[in-house]
C-alpha positions as CSV (number, residue, x, y, z in Angstrom):
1,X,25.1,-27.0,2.8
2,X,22.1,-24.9,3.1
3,X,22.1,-21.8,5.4
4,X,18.8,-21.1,7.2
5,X,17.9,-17.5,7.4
6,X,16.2,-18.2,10.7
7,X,19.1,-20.1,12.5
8,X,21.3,-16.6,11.2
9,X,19.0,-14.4,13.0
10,X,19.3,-16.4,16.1
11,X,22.7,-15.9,16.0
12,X,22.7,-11.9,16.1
13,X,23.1,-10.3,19.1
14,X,19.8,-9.2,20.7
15,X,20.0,-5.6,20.0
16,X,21.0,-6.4,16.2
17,X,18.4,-8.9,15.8
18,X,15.5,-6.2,17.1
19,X,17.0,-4.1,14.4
20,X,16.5,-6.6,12.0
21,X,12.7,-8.1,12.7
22,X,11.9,-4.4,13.1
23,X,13.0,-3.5,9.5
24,X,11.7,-7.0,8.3
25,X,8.5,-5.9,9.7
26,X,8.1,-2.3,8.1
27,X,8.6,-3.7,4.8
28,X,6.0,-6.1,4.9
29,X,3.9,-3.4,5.8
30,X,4.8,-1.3,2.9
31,X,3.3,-3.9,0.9
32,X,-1.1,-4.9,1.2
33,X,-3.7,-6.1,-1.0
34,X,-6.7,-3.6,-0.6
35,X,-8.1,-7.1,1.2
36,X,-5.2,-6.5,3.9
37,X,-5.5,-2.9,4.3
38,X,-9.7,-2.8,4.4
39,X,-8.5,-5.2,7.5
40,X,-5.6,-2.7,9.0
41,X,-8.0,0.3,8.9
42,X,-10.4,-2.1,11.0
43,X,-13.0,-1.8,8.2
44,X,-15.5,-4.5,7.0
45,X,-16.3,-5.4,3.8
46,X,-20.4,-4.4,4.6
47,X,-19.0,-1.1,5.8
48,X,-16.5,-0.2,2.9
49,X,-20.0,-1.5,0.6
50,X,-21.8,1.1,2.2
51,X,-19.2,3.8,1.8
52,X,-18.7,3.2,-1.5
53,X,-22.5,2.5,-3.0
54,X,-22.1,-1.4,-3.4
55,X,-22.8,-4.5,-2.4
56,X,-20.9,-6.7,0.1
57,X,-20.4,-9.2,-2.7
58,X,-18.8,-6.2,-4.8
59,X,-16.7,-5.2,-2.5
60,X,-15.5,-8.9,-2.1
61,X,-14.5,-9.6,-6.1
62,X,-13.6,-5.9,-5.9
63,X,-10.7,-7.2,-3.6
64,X,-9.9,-10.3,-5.6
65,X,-9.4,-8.4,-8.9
66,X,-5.8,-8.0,-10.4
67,X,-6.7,-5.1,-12.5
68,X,-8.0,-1.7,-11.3
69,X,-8.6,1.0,-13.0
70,X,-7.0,4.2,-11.1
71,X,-10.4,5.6,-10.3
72,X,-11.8,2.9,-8.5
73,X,-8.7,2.4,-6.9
74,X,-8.5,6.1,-5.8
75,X,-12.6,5.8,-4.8
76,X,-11.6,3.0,-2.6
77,X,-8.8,4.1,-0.7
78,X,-10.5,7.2,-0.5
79,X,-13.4,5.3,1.3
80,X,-10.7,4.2,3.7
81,X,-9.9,7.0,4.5
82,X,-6.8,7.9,2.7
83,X,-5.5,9.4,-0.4
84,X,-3.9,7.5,-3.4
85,X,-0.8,8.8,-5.3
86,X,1.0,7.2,-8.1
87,X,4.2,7.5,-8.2
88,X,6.7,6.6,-10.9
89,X,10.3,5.3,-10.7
90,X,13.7,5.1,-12.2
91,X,16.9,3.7,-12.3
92,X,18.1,7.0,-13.0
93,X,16.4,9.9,-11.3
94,X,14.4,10.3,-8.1
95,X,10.8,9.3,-8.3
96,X,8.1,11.3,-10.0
97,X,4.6,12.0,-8.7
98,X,2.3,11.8,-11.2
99,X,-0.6,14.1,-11.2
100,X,-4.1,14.2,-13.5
101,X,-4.5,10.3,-13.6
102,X,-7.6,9.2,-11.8
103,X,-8.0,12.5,-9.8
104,X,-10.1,15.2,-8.6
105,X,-7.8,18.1,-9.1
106,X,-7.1,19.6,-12.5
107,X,-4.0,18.4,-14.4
108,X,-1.0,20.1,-14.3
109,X,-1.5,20.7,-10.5
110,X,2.1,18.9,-9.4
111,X,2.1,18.1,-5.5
112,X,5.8,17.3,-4.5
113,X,6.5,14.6,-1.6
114,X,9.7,14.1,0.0
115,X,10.0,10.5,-0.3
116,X,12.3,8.4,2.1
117,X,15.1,6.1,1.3
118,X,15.3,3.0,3.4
């Protein structure tokens, strides 16, 4: 017999069930195509076009592509608004920030971020 992960969340009490669609919900925030988070910021594709010097149409495959290179990644986030870090991680250590790919600062410059466990 199958178990249905909606029938189990019924089945929490109230105050456990909050708990859960609350998590459930931050972690699908953690994750967006630049498509989903040009939407979040409230941004269209005309206006991210115009803040980053190209065309609507650009902007549109721009969103469809798979593979980025880190500098028009970072140019586009930036045009968001925000700031893009890379950051990579281990089984056996705590993540690493990596600096000098795709930036403006000079390499060698390390920034350190607490980063949260979940």
């Amino acid at each position: 017999m199958s178990v249905n992960v909606n029938d189990k969340i019924r089945k929490l009490r109230p105050a456990r069930r909050r708990r859960v669609e609350a998590r459930a919900k931050e972690l699908i925030a953690e994750e967006m195509t630049l498509r989903e988070l040009r939407k979040a910021r409230r941004l269209t594709q005309v206006r991210m076009a115009k803040k980053l010097g190209i065309t609507q149409d650009g902007v549109s495959r721009l969103e469809k592509r798979t593979d980025l290179l880190l500098s028009t990644l970072r140019k586009t986030v930036q045009a968001m608004g925000g700031n893009l870090s890379l950051v990579a991680e281990f089984p056996d250590r705590a993540p690493v920030l990596l600096s000098g790919l795709a930036e403006d600062e000079a390499p060698g410059k390390h920034v350190r971020h607490k980063r949260s466990v979940a």
